[in-house]
Backbone as XML, in Angstrom:
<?xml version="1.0"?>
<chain id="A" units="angstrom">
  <residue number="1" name="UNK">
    <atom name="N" x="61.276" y="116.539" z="80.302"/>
    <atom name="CA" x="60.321" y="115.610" z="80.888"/>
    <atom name="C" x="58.911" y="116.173" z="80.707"/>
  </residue>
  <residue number="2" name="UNK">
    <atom name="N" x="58.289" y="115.464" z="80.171"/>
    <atom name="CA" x="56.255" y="115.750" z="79.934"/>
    <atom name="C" x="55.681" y="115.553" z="81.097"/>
  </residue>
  <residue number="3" name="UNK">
    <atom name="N" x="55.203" y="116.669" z="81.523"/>
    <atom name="CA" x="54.322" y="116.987" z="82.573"/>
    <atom name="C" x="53.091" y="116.432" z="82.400"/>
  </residue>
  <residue number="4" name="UNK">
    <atom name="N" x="52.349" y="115.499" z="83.159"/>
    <atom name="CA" x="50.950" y="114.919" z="82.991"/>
    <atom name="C" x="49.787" y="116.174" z="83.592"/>
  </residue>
  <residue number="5" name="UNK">
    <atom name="N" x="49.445" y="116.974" z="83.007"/>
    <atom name="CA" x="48.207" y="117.871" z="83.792"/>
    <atom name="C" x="47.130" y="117.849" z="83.997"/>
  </residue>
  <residue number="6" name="UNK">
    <atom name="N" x="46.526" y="118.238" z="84.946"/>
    <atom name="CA" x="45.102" y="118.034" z="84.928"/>
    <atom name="C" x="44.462" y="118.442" z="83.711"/>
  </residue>
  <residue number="7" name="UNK">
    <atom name="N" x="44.466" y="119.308" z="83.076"/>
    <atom name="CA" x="44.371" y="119.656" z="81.946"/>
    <atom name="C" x="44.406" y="118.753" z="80.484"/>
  </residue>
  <residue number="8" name="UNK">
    <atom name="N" x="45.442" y="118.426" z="80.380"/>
    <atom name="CA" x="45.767" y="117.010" z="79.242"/>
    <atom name="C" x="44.944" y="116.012" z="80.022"/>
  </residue>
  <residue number="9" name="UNK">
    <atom name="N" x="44.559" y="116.005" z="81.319"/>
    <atom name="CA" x="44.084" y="114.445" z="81.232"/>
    <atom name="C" x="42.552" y="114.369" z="81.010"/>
  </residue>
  <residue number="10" name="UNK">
    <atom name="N" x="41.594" y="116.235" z="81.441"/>
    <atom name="CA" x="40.335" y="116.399" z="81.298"/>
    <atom name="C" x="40.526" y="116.318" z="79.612"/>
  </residue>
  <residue number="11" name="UNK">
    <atom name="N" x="40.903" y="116.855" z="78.399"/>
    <atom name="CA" x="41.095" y="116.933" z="77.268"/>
    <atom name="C" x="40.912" y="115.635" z="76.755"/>
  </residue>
  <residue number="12" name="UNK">
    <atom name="N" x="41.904" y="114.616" z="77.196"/>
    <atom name="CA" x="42.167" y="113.106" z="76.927"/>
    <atom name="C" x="41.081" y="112.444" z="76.744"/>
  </residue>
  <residue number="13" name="UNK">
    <atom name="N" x="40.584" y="112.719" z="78.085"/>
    <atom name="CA" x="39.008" y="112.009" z="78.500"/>
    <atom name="C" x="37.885" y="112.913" z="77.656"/>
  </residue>
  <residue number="14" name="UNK">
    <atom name="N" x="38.050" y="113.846" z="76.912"/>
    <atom name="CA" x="37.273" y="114.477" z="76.219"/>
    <atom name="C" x="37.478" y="113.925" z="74.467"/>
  </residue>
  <residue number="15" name="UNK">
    <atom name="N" x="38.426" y="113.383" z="73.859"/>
    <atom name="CA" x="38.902" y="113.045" z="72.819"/>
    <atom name="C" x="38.344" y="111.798" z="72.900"/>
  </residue>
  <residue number="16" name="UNK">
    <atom name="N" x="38.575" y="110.816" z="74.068"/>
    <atom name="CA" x="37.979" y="109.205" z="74.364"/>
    <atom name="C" x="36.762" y="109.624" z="74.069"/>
  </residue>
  <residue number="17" name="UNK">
    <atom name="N" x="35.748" y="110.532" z="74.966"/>
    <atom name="CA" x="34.224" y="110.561" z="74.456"/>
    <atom name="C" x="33.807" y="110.828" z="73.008"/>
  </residue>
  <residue number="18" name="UNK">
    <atom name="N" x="34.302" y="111.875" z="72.711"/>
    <atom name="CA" x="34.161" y="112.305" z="71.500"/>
    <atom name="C" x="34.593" y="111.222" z="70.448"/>
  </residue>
  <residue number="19" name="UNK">
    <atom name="N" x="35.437" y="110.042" z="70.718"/>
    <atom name="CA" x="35.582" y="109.152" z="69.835"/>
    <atom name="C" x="34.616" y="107.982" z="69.910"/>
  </residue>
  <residue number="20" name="UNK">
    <atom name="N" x="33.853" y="107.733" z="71.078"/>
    <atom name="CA" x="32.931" y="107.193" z="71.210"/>
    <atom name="C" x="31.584" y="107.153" z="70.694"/>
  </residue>
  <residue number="21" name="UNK">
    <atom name="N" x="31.541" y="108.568" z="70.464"/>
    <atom name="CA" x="30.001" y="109.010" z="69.858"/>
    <atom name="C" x="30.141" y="108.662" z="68.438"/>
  </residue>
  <residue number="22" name="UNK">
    <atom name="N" x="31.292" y="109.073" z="67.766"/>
    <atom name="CA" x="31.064" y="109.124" z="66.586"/>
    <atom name="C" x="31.622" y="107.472" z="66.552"/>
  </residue>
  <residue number="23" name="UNK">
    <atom name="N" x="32.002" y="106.646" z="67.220"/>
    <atom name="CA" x="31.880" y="104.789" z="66.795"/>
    <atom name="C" x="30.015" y="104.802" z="66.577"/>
  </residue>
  <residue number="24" name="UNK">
    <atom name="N" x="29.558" y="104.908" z="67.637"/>
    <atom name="CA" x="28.394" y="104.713" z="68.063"/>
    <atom name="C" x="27.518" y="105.043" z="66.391"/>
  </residue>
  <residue number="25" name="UNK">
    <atom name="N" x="27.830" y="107.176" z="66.135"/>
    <atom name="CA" x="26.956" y="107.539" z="65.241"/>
    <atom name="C" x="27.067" y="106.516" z="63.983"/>
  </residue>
  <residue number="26" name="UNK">
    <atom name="N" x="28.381" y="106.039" z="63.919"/>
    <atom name="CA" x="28.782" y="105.526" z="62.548"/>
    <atom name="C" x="27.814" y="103.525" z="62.715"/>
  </residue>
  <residue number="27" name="UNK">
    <atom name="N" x="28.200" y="103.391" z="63.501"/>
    <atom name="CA" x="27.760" y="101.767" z="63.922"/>
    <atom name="C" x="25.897" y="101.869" z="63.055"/>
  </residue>
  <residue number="28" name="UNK">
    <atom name="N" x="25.463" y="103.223" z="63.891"/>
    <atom name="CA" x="23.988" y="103.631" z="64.224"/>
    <atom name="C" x="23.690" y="103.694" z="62.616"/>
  </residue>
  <residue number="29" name="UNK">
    <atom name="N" x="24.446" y="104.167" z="61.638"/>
    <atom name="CA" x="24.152" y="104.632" z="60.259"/>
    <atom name="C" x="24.282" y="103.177" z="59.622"/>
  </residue>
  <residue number="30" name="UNK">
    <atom name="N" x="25.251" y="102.688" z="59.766"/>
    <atom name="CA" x="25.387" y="101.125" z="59.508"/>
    <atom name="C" x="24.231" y="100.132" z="59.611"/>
  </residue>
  <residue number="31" name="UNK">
    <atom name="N" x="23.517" y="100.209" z="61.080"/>
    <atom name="CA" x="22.321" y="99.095" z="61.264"/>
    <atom name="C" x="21.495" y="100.057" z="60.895"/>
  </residue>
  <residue number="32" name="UNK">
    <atom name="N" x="21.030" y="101.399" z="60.229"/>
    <atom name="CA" x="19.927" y="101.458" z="59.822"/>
    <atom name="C" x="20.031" y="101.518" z="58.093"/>
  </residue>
  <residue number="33" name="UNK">
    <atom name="N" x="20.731" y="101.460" z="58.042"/>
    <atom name="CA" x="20.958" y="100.889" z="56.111"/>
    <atom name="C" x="21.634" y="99.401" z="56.240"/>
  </residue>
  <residue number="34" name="UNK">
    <atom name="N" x="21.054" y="98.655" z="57.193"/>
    <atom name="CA" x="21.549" y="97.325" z="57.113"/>
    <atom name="C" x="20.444" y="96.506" z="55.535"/>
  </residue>
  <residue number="35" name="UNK">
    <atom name="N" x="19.535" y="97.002" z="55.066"/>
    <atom name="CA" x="18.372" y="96.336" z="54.417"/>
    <atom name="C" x="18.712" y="97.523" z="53.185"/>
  </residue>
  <residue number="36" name="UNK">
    <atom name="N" x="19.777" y="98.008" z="52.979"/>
    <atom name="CA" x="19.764" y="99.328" z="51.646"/>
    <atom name="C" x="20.629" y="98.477" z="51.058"/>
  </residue>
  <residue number="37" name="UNK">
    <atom name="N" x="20.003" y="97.994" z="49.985"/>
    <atom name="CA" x="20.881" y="97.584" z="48.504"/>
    <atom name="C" x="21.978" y="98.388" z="48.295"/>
  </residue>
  <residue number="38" name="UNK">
    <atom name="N" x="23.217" y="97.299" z="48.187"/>
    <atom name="CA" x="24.468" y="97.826" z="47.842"/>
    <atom name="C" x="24.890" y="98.669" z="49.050"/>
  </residue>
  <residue number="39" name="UNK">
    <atom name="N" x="24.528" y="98.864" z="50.081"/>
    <atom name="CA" x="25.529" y="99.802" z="51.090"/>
    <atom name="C" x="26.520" y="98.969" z="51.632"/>
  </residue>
  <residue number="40" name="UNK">
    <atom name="N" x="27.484" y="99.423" z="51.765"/>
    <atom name="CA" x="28.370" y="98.968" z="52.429"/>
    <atom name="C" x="28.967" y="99.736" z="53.741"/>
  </residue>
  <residue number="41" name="UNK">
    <atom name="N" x="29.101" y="98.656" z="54.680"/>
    <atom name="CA" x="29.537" y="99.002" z="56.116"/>
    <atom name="C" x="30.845" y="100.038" z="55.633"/>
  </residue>
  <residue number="42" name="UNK">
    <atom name="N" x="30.513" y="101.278" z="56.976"/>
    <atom name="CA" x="31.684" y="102.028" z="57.285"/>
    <atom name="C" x="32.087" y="101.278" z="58.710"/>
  </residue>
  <residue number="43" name="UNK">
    <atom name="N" x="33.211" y="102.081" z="58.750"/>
    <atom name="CA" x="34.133" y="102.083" z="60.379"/>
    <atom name="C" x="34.731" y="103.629" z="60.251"/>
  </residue>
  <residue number="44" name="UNK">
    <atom name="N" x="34.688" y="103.823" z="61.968"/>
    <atom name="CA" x="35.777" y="104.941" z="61.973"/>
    <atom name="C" x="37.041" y="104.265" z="62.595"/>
  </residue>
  <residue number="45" name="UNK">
    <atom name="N" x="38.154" y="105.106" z="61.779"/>
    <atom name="CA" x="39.746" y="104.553" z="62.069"/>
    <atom name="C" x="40.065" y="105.922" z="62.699"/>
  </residue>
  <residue number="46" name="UNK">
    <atom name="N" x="40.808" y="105.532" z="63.760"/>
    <atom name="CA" x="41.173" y="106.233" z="64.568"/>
    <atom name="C" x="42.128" y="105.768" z="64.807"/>
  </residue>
  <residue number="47" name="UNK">
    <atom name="N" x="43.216" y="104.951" z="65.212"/>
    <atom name="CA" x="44.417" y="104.077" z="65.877"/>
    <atom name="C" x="44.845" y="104.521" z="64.930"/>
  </residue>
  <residue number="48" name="UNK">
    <atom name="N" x="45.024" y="104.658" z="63.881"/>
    <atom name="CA" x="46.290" y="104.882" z="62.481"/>
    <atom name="C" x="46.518" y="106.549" z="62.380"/>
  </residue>
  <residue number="49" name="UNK">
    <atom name="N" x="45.472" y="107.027" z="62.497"/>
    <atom name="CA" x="45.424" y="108.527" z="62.631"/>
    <atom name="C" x="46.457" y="109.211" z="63.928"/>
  </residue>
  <residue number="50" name="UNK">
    <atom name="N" x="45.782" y="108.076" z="65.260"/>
    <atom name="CA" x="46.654" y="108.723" z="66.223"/>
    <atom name="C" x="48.112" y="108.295" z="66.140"/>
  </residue>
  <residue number="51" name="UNK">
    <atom name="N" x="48.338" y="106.933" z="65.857"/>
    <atom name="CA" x="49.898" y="106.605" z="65.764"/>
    <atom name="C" x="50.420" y="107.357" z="65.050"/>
  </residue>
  <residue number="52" name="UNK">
    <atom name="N" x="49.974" y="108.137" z="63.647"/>
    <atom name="CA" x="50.814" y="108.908" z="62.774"/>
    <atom name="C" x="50.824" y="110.229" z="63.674"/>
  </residue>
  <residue number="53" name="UNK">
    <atom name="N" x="50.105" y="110.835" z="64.150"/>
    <atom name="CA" x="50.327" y="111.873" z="65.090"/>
    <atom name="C" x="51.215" y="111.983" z="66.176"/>
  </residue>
  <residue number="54" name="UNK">
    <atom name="N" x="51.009" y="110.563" z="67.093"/>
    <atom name="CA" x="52.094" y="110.698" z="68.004"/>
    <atom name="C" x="53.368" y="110.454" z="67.498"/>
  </residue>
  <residue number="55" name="UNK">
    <atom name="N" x="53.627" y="109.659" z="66.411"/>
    <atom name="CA" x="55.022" y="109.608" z="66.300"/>
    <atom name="C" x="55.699" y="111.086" z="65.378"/>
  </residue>
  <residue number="56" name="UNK">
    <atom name="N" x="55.125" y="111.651" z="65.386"/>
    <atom name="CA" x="55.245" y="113.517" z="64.731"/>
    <atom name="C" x="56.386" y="113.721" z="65.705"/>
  </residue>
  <residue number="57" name="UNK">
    <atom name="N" x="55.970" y="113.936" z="67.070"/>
    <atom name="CA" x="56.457" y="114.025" z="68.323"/>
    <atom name="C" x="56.130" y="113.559" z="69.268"/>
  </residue>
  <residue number="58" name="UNK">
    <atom name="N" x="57.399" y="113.771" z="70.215"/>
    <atom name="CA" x="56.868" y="113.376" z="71.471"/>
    <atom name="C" x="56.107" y="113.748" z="72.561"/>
  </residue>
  <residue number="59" name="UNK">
    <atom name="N" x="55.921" y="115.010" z="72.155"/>
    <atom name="CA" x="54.753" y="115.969" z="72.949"/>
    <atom name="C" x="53.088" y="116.025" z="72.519"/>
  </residue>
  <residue number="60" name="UNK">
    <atom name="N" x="53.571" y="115.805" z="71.224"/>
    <atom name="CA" x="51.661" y="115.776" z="70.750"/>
    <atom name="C" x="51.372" y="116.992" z="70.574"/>
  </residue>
  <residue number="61" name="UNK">
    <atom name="N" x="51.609" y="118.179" z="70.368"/>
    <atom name="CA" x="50.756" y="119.306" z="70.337"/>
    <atom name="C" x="49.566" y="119.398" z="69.480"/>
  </residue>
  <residue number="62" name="UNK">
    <atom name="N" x="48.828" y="119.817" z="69.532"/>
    <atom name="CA" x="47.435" y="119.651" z="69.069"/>
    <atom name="C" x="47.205" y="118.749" z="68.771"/>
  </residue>
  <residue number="63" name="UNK">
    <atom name="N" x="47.043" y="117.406" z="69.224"/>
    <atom name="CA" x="46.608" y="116.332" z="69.540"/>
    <atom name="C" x="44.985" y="116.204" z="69.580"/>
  </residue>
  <residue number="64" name="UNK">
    <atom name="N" x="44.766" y="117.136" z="70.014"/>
    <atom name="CA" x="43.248" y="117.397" z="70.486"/>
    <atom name="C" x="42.474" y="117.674" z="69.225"/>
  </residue>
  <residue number="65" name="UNK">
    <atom name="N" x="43.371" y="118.203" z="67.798"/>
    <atom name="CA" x="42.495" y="118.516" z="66.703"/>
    <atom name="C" x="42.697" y="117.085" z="66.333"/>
  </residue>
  <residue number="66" name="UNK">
    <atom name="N" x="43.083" y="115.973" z="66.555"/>
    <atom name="CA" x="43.166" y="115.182" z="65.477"/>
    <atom name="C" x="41.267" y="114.301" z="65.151"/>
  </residue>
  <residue number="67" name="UNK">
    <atom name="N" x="41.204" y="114.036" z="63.921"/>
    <atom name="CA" x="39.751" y="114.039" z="63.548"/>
    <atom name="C" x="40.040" y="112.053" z="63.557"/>
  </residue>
  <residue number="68" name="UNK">
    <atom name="N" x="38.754" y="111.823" z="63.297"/>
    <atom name="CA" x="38.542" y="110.251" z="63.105"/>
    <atom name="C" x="38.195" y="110.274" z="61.594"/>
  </residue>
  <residue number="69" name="UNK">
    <atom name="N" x="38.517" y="109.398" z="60.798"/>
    <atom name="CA" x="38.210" y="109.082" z="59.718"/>
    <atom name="C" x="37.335" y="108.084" z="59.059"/>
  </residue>
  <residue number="70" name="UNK">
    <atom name="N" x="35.997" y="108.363" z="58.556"/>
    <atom name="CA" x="35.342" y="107.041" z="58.268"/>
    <atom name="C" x="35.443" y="106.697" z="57.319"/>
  </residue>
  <residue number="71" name="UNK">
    <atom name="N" x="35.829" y="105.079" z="57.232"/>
    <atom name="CA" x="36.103" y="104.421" z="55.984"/>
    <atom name="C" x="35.397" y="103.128" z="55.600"/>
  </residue>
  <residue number="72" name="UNK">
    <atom name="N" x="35.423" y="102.912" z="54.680"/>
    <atom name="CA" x="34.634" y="101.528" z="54.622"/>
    <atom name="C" x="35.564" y="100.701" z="54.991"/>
  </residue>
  <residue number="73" name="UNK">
    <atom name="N" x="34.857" y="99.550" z="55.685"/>
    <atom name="CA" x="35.293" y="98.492" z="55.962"/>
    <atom name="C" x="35.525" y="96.976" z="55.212"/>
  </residue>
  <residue number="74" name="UNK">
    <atom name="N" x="37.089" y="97.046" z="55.598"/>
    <atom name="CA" x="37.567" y="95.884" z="55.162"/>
    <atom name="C" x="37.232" y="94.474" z="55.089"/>
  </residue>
  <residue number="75" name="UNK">
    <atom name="N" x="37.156" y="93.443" z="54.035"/>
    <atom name="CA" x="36.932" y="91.733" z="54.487"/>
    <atom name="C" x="35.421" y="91.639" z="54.710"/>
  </residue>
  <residue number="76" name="UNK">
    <atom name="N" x="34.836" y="92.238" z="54.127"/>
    <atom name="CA" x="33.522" y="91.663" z="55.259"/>
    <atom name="C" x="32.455" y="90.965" z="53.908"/>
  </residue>
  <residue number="77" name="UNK">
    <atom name="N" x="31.966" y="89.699" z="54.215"/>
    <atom name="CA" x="30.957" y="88.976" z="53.058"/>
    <atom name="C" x="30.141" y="89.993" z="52.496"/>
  </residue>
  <residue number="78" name="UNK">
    <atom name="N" x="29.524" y="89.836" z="51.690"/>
    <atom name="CA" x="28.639" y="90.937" z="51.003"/>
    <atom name="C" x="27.235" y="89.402" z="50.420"/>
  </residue>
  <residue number="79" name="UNK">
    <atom name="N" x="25.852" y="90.252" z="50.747"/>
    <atom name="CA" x="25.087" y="89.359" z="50.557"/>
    <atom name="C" x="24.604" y="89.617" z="48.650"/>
  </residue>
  <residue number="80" name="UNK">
    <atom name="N" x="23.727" y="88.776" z="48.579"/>
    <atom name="CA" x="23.502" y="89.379" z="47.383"/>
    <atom name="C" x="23.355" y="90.654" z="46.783"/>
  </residue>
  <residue number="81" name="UNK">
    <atom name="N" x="22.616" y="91.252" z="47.351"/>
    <atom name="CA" x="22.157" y="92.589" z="47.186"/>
    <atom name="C" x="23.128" y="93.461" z="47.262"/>
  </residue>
  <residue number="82" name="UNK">
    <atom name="N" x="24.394" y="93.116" z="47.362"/>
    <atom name="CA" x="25.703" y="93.191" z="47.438"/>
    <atom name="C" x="26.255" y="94.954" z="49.086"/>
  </residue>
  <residue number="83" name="UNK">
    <atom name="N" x="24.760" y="94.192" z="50.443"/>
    <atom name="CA" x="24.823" y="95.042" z="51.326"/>
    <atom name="C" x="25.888" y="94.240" z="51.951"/>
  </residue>
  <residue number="84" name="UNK">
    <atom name="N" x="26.972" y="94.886" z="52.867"/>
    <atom name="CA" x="27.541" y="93.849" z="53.803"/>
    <atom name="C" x="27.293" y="94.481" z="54.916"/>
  </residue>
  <residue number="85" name="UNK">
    <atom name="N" x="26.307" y="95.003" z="55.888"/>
    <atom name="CA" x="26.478" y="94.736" z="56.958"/>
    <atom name="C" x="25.821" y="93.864" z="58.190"/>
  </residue>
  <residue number="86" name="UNK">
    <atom name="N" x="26.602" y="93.729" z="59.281"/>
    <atom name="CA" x="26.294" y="92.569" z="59.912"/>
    <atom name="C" x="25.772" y="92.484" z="61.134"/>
  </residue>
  <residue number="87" name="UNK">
    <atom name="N" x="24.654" y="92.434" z="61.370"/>
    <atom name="CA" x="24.027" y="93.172" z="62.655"/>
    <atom name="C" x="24.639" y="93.072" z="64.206"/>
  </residue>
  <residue number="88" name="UNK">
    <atom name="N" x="25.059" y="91.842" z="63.884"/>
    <atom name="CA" x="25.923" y="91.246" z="65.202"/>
    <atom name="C" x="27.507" y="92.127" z="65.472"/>
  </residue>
  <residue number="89" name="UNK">
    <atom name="N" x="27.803" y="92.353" z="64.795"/>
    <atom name="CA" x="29.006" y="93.095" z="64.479"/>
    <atom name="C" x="28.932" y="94.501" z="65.127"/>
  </residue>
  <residue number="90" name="UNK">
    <atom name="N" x="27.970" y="95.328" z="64.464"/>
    <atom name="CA" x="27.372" y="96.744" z="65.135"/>
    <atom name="C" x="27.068" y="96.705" z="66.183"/>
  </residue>
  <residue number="91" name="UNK">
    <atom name="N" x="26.301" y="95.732" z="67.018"/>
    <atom name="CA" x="25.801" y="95.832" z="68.031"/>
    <atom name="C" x="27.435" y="95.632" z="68.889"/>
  </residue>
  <residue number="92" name="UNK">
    <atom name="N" x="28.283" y="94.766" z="68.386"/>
    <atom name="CA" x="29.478" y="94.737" z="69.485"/>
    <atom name="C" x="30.107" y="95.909" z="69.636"/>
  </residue>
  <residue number="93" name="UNK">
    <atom name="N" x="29.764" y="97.142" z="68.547"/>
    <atom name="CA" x="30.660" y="98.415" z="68.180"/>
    <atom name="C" x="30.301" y="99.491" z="69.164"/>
  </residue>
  <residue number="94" name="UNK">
    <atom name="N" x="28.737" y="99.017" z="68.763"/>
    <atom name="CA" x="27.932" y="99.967" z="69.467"/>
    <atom name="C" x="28.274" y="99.769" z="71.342"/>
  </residue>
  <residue number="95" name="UNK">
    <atom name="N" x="28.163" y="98.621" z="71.467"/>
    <atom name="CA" x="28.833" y="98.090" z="72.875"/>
    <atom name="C" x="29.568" y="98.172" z="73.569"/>
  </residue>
  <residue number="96" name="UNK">
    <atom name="N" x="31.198" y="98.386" z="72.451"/>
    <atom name="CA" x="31.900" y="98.985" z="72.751"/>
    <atom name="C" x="32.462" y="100.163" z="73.032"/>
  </residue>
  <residue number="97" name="UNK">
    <atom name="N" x="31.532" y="101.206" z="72.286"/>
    <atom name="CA" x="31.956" y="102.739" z="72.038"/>
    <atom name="C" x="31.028" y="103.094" z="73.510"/>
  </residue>
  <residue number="98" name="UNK">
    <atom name="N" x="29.926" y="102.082" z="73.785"/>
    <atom name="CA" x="29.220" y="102.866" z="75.170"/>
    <atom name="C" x="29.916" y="102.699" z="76.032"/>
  </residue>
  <residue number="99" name="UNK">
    <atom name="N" x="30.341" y="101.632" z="76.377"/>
    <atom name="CA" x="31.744" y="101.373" z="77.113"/>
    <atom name="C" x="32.588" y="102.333" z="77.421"/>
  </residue>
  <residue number="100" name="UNK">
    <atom name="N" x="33.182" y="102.745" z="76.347"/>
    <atom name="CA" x="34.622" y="103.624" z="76.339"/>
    <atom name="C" x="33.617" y="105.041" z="76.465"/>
  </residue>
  <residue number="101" name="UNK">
    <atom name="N" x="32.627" y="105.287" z="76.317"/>
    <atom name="CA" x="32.210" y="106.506" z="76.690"/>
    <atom name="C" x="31.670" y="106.830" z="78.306"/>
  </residue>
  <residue number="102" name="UNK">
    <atom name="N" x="31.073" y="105.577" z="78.603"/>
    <atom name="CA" x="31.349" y="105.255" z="80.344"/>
    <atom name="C" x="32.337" y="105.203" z="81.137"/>
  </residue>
  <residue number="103" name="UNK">
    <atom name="N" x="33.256" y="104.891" z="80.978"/>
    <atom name="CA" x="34.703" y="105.036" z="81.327"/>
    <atom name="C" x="35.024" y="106.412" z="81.293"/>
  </residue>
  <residue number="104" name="UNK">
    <atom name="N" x="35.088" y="106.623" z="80.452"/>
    <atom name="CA" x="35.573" y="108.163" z="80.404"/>
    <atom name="C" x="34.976" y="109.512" z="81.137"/>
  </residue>
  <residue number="105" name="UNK">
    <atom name="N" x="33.823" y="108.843" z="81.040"/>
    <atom name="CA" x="32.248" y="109.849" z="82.222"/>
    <atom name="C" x="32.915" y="109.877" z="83.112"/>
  </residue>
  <residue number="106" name="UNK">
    <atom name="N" x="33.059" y="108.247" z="83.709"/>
    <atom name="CA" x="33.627" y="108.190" z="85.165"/>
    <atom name="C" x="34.342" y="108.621" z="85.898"/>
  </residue>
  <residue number="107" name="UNK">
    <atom name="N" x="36.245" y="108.683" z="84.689"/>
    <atom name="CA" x="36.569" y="108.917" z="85.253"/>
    <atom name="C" x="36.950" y="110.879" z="85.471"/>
  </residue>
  <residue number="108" name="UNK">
    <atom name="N" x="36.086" y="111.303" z="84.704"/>
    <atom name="CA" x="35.659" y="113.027" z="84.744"/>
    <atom name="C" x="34.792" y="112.994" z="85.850"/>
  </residue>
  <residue number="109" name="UNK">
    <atom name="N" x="33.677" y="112.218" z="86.301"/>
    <atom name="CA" x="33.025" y="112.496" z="87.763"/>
    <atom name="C" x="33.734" y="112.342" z="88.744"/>
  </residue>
  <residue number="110" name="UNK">
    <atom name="N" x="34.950" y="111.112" z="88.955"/>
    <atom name="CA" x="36.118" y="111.555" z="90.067"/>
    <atom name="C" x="37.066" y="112.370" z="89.812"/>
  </residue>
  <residue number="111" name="UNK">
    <atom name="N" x="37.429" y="113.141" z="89.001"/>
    <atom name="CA" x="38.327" y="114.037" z="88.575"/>
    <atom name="C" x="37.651" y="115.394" z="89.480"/>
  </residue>
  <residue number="112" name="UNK">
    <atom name="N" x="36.237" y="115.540" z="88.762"/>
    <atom name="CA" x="35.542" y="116.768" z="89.287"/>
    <atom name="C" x="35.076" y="116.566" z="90.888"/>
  </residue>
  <residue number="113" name="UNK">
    <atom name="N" x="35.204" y="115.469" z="91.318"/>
    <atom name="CA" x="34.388" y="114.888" z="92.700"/>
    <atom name="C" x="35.727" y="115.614" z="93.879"/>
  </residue>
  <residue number="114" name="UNK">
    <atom name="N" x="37.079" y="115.475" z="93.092"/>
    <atom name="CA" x="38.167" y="115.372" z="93.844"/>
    <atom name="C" x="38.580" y="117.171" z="93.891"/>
  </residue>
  <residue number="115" name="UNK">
    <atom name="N" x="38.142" y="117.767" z="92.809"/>
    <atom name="CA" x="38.112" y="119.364" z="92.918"/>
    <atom name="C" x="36.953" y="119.808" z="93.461"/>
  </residue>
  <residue number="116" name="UNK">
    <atom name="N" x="35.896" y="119.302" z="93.816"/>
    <atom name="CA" x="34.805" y="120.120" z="94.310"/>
    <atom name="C" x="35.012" y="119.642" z="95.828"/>
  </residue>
  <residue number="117" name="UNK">
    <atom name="N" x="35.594" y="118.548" z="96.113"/>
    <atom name="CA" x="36.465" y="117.982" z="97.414"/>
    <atom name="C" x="37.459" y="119.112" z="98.159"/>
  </residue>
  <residue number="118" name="UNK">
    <atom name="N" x="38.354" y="119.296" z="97.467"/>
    <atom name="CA" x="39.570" y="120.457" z="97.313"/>
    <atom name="C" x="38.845" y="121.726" z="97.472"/>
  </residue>
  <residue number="119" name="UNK">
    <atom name="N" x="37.797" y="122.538" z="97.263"/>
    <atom name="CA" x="37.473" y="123.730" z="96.969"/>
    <atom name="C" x="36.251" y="123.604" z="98.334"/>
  </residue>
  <residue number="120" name="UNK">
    <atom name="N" x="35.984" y="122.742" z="98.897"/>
    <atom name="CA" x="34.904" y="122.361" z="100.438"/>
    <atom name="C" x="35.705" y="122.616" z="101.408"/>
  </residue>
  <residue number="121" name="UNK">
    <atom name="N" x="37.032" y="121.416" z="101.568"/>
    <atom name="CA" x="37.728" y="121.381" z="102.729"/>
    <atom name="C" x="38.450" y="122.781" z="102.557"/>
  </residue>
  <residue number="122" name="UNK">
    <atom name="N" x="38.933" y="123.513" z="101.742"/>
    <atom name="CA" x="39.656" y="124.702" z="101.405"/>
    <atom name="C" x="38.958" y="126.035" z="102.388"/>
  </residue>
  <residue number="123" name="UNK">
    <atom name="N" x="37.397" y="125.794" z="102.614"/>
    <atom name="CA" x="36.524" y="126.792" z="103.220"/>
    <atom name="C" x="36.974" y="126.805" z="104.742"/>
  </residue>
</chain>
């Protein structure tokens, strides 16, 4: 039976941030070569990376090294200049990765709120 630890879950919430920044950095590189001839939009993939990891095992061990991969992105119109990216698009990425990096703040400020709780009443 897999033990849930405080440990794996500060880590967890450290992998969520860390996957956040780099949506964000990648989104950020995207809308500022939105006007560069011929660039084409990246994404970072991450969901395919982790499914091939977790199904390794059922424990995950070093889980924590697994990296994000940026790739260009699939389907997307290309204007003449043959740039495709789409400003509306980034901004939802970007939206989203602040999101999931707020979440994850949060729930590390009640994690730490509930040990600095524990280590008061302990006196």
């Amino acid at each position: 039976m897999n033990q849930i630890t405080d440990d794996a879950i500060v880590r967890a919430l450290g992998r969520q941030m860390n996957m956040a920044v780099a949506k964000q950095a990648v989104a950020a590189s995207n809308l500022a070569n939105i006007d560069t001839p011929g660039y084409r939009t990246r994404d970072v993939e991450f969901d395919e990376v982790l499914t091939t990891e977790l199904s390794r095992s059922a424990a995950a061990p070093g889980l924590e090294k697994v990296a994000a991969r940026v790739v260009e992105a699939k389907d997307l119109a290309s204007r003449r200049d043959g740039n495709n990216v789409q400003l509306d698009r980034e901004l939802l990425h970007m939206g989203r990765a602040s999101a999931d990096f707020s979440e994850a703040q949060t729930a590390l400020n009640a994690k730490f709120r509930l040990v600095r709780y524990a280590i008061s009443e302990a006196r």
